[in-house]
Every structure is written in structure tokens, then in C-alpha cells.
PDBQT receptor file of N, H, CA, C and O in Angstrom, charges set to zero:
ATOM      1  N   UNK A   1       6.794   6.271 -32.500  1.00  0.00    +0.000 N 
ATOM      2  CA  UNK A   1       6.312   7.321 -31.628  1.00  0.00    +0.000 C 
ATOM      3  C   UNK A   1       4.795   7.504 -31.727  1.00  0.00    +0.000 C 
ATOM      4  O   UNK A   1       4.393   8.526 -31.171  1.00  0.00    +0.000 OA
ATOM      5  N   UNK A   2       3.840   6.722 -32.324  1.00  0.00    +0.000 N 
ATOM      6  H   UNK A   2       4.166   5.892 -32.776  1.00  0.00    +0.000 HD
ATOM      7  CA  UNK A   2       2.807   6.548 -32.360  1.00  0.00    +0.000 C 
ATOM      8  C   UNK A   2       1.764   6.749 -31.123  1.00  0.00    +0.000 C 
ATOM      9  O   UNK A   2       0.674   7.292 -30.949  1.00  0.00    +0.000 OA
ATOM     10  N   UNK A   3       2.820   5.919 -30.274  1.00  0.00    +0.000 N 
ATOM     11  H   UNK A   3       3.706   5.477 -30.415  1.00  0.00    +0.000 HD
ATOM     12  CA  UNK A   3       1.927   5.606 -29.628  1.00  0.00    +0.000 C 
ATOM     13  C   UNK A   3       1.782   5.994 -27.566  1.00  0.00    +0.000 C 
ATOM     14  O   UNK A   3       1.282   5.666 -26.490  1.00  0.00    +0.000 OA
ATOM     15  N   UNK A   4       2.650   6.885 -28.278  1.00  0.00    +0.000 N 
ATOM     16  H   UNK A   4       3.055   7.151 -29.152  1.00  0.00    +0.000 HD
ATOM     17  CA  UNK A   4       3.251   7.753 -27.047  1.00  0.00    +0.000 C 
ATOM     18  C   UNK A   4       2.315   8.103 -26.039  1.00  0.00    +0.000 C 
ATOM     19  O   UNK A   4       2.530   7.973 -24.834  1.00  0.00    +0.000 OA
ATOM     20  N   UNK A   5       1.247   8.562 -26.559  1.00  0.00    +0.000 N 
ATOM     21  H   UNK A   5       1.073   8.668 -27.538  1.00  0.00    +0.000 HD
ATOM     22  CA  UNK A   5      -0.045   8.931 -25.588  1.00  0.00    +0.000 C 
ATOM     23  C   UNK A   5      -0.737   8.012 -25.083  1.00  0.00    +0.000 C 
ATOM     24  O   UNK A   5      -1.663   8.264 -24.312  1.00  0.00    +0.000 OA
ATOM     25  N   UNK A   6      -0.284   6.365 -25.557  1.00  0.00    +0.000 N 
ATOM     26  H   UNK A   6       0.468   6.160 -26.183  1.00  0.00    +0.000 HD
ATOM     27  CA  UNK A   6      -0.773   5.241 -25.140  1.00  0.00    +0.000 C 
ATOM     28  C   UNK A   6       0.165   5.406 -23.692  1.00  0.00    +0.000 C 
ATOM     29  O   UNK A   6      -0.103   5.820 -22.564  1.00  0.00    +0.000 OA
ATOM     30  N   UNK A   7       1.128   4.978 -24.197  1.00  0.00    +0.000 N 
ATOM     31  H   UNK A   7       1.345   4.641 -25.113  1.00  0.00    +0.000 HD
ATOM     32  CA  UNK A   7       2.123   4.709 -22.869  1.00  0.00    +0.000 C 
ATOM     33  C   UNK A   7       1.882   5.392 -21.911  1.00  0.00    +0.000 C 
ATOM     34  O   UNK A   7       1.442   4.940 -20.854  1.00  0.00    +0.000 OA
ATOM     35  N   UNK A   8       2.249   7.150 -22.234  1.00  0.00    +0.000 N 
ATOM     36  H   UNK A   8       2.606   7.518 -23.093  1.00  0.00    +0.000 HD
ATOM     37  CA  UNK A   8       1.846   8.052 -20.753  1.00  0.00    +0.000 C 
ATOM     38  C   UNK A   8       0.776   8.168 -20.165  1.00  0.00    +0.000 C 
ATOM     39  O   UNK A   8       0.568   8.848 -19.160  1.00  0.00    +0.000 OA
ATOM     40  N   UNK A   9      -0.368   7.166 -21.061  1.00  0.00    +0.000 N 
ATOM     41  H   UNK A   9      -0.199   6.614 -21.877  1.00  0.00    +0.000 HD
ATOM     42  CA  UNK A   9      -1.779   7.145 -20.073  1.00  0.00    +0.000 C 
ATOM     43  C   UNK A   9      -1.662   6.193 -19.228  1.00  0.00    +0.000 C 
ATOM     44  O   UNK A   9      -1.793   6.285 -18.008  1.00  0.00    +0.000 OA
ATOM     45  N   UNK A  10      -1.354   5.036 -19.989  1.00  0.00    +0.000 N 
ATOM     46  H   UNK A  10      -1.248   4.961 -20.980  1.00  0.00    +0.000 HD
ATOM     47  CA  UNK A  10      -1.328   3.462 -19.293  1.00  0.00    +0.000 C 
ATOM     48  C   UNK A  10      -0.204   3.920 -17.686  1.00  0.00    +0.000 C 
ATOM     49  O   UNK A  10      -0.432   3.566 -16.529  1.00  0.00    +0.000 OA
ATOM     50  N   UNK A  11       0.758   4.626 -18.097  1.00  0.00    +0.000 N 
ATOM     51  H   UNK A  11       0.943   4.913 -19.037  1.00  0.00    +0.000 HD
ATOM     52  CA  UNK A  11       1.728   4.725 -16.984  1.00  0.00    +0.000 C 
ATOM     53  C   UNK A  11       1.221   5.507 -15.858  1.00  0.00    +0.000 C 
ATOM     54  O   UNK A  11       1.698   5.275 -14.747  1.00  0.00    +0.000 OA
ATOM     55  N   UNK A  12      -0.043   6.763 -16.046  1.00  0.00    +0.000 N 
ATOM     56  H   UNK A  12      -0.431   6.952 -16.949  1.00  0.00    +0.000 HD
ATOM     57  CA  UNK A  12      -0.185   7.739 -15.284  1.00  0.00    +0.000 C 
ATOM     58  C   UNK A  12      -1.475   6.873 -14.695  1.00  0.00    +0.000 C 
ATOM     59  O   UNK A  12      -1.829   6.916 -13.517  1.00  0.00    +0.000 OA
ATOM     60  N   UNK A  13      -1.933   6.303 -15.439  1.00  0.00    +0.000 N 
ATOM     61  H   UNK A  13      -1.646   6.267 -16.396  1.00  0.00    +0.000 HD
ATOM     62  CA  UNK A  13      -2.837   5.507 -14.684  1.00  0.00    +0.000 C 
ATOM     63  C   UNK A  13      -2.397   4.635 -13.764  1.00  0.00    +0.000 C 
ATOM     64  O   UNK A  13      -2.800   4.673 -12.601  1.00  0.00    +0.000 OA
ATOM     65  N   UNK A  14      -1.538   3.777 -14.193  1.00  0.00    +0.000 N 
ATOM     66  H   UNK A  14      -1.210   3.746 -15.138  1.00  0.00    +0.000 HD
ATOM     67  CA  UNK A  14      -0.627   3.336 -13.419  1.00  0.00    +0.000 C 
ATOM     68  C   UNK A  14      -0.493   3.416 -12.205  1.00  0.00    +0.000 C 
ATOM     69  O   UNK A  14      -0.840   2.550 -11.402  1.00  0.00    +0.000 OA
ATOM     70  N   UNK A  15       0.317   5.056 -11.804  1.00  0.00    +0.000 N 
ATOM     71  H   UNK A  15       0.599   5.759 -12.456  1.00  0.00    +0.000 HD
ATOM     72  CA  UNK A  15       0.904   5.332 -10.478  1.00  0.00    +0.000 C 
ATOM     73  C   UNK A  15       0.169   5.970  -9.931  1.00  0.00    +0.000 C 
ATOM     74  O   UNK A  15       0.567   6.368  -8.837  1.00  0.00    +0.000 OA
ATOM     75  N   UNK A  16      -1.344   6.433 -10.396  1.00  0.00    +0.000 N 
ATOM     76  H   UNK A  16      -1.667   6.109 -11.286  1.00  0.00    +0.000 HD
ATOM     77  CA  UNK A  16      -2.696   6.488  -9.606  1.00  0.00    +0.000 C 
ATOM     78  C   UNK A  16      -2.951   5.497  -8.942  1.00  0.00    +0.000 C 
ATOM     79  O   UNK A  16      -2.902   5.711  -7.731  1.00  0.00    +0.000 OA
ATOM     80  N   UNK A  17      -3.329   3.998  -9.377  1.00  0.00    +0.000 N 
ATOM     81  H   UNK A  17      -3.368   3.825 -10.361  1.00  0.00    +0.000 HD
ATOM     82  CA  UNK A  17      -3.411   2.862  -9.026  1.00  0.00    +0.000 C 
ATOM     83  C   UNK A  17      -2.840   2.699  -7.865  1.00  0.00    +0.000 C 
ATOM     84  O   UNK A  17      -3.445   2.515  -6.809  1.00  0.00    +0.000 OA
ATOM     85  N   UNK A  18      -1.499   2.766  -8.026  1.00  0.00    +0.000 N 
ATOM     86  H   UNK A  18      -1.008   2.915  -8.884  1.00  0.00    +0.000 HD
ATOM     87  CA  UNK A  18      -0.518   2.151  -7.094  1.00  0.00    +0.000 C 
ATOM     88  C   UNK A  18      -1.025   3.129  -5.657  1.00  0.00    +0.000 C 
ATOM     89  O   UNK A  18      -1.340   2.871  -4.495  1.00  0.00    +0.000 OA
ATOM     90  N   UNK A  19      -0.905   4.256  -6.426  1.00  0.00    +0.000 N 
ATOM     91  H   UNK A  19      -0.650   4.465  -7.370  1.00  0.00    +0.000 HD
ATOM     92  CA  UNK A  19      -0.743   5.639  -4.709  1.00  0.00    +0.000 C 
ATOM     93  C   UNK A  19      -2.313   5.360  -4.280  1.00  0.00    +0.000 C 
ATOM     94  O   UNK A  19      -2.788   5.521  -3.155  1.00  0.00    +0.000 OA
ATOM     95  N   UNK A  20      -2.866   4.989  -5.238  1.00  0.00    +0.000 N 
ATOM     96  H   UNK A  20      -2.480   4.858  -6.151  1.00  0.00    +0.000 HD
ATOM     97  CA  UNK A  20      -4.456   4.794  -3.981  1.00  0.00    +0.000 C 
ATOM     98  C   UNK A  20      -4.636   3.208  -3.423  1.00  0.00    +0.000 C 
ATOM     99  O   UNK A  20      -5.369   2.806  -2.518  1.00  0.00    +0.000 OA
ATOM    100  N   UNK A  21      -4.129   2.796  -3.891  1.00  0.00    +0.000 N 
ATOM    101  H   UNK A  21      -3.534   3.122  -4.626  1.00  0.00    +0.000 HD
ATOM    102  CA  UNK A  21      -4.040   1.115  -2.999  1.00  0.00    +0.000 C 
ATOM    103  C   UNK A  21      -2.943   1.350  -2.063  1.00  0.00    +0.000 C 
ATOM    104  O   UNK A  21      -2.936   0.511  -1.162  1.00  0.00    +0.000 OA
ATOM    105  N   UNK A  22      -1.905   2.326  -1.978  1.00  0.00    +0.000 N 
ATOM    106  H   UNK A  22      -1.911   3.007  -2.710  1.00  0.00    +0.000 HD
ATOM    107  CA  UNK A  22      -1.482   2.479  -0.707  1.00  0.00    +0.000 C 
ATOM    108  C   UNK A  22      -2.090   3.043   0.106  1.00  0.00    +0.000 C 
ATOM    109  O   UNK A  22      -2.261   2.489   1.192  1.00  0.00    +0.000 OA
ATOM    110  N   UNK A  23      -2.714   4.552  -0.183  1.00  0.00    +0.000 N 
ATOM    111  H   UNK A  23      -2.575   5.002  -1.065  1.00  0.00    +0.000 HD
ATOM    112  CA  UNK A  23      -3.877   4.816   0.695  1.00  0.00    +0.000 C 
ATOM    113  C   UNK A  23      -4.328   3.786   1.679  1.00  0.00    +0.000 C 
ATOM    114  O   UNK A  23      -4.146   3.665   2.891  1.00  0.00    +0.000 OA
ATOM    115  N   UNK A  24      -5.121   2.918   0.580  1.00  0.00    +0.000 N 
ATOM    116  H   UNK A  24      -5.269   3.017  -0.404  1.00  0.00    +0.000 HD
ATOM    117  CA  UNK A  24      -6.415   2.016   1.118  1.00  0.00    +0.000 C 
ATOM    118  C   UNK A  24      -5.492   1.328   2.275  1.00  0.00    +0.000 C 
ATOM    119  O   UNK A  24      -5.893   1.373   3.438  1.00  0.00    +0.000 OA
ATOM    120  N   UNK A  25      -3.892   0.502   1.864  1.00  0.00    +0.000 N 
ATOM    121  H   UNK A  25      -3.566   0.464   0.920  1.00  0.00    +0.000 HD
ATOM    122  CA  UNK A  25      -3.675   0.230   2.787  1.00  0.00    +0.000 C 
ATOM    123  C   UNK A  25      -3.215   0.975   4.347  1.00  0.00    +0.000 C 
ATOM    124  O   UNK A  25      -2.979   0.429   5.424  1.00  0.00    +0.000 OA
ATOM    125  N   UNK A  26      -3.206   2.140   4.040  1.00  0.00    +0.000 N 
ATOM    126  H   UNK A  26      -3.398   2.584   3.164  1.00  0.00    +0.000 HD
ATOM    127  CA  UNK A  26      -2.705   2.659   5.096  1.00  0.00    +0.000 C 
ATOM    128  C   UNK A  26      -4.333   3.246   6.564  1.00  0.00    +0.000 C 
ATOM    129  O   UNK A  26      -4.476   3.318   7.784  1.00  0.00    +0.000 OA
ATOM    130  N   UNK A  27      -4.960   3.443   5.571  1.00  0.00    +0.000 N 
ATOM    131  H   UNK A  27      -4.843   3.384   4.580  1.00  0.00    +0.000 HD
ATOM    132  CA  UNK A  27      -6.564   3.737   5.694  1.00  0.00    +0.000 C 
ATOM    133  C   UNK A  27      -6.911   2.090   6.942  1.00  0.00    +0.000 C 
ATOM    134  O   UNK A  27      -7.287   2.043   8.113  1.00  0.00    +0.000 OA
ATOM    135  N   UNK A  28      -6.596   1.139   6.070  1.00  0.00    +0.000 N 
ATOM    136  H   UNK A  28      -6.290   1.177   5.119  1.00  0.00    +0.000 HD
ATOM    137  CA  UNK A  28      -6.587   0.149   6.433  1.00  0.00    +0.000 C 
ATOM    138  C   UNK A  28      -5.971  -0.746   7.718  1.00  0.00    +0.000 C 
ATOM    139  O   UNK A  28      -6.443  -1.730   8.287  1.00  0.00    +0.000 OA
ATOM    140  N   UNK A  29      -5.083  -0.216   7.877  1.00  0.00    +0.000 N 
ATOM    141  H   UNK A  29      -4.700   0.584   7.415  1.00  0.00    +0.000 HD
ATOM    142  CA  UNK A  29      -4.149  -0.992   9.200  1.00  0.00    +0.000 C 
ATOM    143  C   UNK A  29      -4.784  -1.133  10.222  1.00  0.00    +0.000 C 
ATOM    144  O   UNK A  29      -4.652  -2.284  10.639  1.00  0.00    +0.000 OA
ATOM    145  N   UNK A  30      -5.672  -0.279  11.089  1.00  0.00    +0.000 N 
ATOM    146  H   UNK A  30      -5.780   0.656  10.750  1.00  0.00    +0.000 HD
ATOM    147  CA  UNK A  30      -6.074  -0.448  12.137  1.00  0.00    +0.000 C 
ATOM    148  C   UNK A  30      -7.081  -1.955  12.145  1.00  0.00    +0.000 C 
ATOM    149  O   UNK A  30      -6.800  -2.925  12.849  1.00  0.00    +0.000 OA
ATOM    150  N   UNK A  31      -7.681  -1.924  11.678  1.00  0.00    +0.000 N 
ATOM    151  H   UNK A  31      -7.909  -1.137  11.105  1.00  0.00    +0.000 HD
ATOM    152  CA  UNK A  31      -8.182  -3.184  11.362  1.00  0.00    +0.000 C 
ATOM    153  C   UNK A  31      -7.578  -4.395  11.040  1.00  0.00    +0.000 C 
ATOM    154  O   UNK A  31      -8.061  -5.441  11.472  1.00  0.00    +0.000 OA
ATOM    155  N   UNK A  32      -6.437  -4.393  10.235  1.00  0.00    +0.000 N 
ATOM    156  H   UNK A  32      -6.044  -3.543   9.884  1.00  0.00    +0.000 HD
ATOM    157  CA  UNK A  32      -5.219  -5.115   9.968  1.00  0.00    +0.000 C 
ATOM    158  C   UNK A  32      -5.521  -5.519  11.305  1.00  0.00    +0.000 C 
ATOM    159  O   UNK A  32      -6.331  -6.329  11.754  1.00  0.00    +0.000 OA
ATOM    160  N   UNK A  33      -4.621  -4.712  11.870  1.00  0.00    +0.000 N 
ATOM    161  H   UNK A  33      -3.963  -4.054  11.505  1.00  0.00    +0.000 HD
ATOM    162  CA  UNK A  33      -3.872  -5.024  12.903  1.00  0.00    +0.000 C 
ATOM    163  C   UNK A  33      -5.449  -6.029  14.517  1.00  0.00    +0.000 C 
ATOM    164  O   UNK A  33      -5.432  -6.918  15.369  1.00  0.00    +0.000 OA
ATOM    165  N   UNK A  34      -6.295  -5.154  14.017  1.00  0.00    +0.000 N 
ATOM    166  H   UNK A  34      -6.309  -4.432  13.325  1.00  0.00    +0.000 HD
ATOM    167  CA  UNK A  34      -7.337  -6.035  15.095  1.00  0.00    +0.000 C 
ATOM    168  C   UNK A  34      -7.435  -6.938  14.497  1.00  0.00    +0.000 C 
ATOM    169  O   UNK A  34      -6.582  -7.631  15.052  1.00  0.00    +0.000 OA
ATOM    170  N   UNK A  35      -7.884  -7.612  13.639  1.00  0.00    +0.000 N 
ATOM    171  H   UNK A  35      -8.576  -7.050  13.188  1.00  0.00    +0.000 HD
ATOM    172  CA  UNK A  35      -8.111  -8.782  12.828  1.00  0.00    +0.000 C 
ATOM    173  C   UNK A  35      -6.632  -9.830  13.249  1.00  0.00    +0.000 C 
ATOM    174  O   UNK A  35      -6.759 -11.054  13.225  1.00  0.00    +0.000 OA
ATOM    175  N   UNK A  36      -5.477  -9.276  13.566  1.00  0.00    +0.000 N 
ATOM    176  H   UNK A  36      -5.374  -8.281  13.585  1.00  0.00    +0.000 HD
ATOM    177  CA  UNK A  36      -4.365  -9.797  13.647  1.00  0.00    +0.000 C 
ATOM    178  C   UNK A  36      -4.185 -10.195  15.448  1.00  0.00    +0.000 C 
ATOM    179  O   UNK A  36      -3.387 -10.981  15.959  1.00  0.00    +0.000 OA
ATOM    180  N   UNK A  37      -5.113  -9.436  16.038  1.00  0.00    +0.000 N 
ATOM    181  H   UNK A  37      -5.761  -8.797  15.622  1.00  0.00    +0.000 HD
ATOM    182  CA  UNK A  37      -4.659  -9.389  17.916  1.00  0.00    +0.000 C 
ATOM    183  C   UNK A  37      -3.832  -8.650  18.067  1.00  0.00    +0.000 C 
ATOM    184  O   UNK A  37      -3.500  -8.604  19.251  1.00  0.00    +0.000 OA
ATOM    185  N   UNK A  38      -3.184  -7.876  17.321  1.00  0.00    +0.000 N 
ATOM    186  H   UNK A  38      -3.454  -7.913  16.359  1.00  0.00    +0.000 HD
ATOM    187  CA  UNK A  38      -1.785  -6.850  17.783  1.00  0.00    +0.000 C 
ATOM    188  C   UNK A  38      -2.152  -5.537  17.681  1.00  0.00    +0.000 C 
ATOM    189  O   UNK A  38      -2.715  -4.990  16.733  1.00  0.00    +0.000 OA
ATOM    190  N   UNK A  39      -1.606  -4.816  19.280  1.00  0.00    +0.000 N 
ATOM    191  H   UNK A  39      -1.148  -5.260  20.050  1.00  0.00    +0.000 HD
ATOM    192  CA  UNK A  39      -1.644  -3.711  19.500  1.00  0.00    +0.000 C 
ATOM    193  C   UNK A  39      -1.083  -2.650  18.471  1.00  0.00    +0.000 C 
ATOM    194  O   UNK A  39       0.129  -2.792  18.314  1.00  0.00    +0.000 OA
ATOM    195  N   UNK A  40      -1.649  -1.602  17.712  1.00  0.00    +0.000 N 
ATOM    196  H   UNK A  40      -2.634  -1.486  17.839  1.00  0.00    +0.000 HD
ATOM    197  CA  UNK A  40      -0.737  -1.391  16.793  1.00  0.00    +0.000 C 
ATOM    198  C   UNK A  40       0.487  -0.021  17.545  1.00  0.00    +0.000 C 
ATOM    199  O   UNK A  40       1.207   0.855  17.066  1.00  0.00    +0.000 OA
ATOM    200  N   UNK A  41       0.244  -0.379  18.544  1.00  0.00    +0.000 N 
ATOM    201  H   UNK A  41      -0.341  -1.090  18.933  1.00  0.00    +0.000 HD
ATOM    202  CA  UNK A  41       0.683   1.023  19.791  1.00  0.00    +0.000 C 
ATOM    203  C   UNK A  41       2.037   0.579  20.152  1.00  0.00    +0.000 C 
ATOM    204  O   UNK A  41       3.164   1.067  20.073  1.00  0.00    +0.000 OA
ATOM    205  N   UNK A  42       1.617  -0.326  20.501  1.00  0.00    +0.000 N 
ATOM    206  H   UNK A  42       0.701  -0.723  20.565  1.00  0.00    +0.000 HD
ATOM    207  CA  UNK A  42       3.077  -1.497  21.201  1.00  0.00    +0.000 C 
ATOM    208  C   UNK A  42       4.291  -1.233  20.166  1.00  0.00    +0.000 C 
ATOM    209  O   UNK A  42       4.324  -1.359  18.942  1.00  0.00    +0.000 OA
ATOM    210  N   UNK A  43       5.422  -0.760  21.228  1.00  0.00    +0.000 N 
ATOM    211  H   UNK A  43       5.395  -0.657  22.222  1.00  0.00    +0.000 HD
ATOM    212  CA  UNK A  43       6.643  -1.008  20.291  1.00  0.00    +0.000 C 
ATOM    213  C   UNK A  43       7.149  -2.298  19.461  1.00  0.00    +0.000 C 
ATOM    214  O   UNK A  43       8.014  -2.333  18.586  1.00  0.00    +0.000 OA
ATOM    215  N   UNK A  44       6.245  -3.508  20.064  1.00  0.00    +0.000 N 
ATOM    216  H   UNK A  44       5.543  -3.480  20.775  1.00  0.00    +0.000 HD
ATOM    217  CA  UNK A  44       6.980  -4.780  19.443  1.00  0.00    +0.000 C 
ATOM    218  C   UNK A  44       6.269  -4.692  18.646  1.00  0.00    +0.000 C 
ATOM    219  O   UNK A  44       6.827  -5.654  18.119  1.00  0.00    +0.000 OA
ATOM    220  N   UNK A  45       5.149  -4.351  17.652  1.00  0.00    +0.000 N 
ATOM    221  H   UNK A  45       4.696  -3.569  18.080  1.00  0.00    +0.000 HD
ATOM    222  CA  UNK A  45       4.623  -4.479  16.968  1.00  0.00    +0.000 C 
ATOM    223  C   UNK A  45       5.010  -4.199  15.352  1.00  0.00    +0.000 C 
ATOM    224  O   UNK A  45       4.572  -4.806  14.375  1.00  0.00    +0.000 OA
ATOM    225  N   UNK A  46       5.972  -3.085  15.385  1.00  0.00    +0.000 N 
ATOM    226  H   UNK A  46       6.329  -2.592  16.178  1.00  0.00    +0.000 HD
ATOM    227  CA  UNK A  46       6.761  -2.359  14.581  1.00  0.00    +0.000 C 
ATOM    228  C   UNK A  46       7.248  -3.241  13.403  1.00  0.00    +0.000 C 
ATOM    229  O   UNK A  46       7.161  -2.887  12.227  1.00  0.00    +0.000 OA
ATOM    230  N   UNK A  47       7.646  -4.139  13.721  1.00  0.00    +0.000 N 
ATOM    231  H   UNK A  47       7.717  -4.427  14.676  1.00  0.00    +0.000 HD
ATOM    232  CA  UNK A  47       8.289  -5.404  12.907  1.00  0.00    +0.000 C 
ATOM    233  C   UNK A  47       6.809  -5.415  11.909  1.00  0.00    +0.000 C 
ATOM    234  O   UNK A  47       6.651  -5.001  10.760  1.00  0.00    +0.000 OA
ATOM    235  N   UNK A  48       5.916  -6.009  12.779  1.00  0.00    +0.000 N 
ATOM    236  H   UNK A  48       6.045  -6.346  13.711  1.00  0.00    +0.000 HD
ATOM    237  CA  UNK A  48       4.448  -6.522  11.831  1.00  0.00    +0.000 C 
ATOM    238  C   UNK A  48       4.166  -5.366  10.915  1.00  0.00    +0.000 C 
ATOM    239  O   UNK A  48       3.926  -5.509   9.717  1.00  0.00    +0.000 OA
ATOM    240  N   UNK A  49       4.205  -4.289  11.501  1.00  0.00    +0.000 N 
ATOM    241  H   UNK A  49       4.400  -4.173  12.475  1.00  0.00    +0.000 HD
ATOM    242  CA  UNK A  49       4.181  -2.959  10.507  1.00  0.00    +0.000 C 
ATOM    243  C   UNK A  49       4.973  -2.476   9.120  1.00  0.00    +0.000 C 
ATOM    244  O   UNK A  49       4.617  -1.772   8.175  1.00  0.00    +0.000 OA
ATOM    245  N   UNK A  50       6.288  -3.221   9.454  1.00  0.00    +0.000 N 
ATOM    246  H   UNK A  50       6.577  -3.793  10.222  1.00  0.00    +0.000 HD
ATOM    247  CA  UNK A  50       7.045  -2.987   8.432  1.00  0.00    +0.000 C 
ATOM    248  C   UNK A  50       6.912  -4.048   7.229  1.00  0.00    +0.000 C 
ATOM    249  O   UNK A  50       7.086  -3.941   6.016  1.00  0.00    +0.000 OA
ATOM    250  N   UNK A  51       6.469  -5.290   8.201  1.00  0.00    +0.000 N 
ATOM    251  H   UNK A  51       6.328  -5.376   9.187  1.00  0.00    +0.000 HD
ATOM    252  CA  UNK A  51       6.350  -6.568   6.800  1.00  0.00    +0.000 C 
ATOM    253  C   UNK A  51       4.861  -6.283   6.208  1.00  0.00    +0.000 C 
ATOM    254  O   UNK A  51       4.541  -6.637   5.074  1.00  0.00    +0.000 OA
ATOM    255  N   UNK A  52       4.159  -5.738   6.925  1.00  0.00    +0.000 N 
ATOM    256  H   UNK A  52       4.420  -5.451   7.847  1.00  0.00    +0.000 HD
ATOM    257  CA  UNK A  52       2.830  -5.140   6.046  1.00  0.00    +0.000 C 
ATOM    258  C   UNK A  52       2.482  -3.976   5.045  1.00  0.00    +0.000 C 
ATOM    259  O   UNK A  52       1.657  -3.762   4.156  1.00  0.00    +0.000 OA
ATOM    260  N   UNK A  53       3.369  -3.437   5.555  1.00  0.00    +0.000 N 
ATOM    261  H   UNK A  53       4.039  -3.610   6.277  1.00  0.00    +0.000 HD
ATOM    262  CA  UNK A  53       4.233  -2.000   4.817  1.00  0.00    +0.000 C 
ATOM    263  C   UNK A  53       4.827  -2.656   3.275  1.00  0.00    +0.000 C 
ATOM    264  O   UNK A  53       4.459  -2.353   2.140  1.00  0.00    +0.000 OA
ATOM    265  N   UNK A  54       5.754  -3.544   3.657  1.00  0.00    +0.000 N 
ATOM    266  H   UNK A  54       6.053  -3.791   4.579  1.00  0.00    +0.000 HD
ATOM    267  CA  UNK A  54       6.626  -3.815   2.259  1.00  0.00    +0.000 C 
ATOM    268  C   UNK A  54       6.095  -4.829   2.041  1.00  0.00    +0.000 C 
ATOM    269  O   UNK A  54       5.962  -4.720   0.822  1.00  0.00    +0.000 OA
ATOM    270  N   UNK A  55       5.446  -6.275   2.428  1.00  0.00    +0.000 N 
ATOM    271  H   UNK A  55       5.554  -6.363   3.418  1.00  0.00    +0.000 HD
ATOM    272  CA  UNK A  55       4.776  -6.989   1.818  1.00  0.00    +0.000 C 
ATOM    273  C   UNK A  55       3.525  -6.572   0.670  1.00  0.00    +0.000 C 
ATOM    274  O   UNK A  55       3.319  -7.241  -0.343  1.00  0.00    +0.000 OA
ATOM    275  N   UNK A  56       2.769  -5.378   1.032  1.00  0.00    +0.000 N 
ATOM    276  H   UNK A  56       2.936  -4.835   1.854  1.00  0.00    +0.000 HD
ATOM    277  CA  UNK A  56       2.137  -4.913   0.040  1.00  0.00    +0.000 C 
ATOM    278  C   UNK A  56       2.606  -4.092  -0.876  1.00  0.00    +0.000 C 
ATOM    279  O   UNK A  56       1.868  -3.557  -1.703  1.00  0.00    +0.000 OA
ATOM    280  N   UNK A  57       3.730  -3.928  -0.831  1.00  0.00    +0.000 N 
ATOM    281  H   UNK A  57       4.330  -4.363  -0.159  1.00  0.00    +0.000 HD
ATOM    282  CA  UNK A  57       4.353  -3.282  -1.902  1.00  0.00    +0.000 C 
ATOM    283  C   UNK A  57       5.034  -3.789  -2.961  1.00  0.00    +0.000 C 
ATOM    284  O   UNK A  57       5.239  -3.266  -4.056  1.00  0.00    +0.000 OA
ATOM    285  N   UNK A  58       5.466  -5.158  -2.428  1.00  0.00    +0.000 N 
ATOM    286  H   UNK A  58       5.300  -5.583  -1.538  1.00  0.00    +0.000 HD
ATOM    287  CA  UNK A  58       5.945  -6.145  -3.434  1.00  0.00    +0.000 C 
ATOM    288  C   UNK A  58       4.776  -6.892  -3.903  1.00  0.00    +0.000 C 
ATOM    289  O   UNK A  58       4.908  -7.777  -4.749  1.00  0.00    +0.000 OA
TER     290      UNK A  58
């Protein structure tokens, strides 16, 4: 149990990390999506949204 305050930093740092690189990606899409040619308006687009969605999450 030493080292307990190691862990809950490393971890809280952690899921800071994670929740602001989702930010960035979400901050991010519109450009995504120009850089890509796709309307991000368009209903067919939705698909590209979702594999960009969960591709950066894995």
C-alpha cells in the first residue's frame, strides 16, 4: 500500500489525458472532415463520423 498515491495520480492523470484528447478531437472534426471532402452535414456522412469517433478511441 505504499504506493497508493502513485497509482491514483498516474490514473487521474490518466483520464485527464484521455477526456482532453477527446476534446481536441471533437474541437477537431470540422477540419477532419474538410481535409477528407465530406460534408459533415450530409446524412451519409454519419458512418465517417462514427469510425472517427471510435477509431480514436481505440
Amino acid at each position: 500500500m505504499e504506493y497508493k498515491w502513485t497509482v491514483l495520480s498516474n490514473t487521474t492523470l490518466g483520464s485527464l489525458l484521455a477526456a482532453l484528447d477527446g476534446t481536441i478531437v471533437l474541437i477537431s472534426l470540422p477540419v477532419i472532415f474538410k481535409g477528407l471532402g465530406v460534408d459533415p452535414f450530409a446524412p451519409s456522412s454519419f458512418p465517417i463520423l462514427i469510425w472517427l469517433l471510435l477509431g480514436y478511441g481505440v
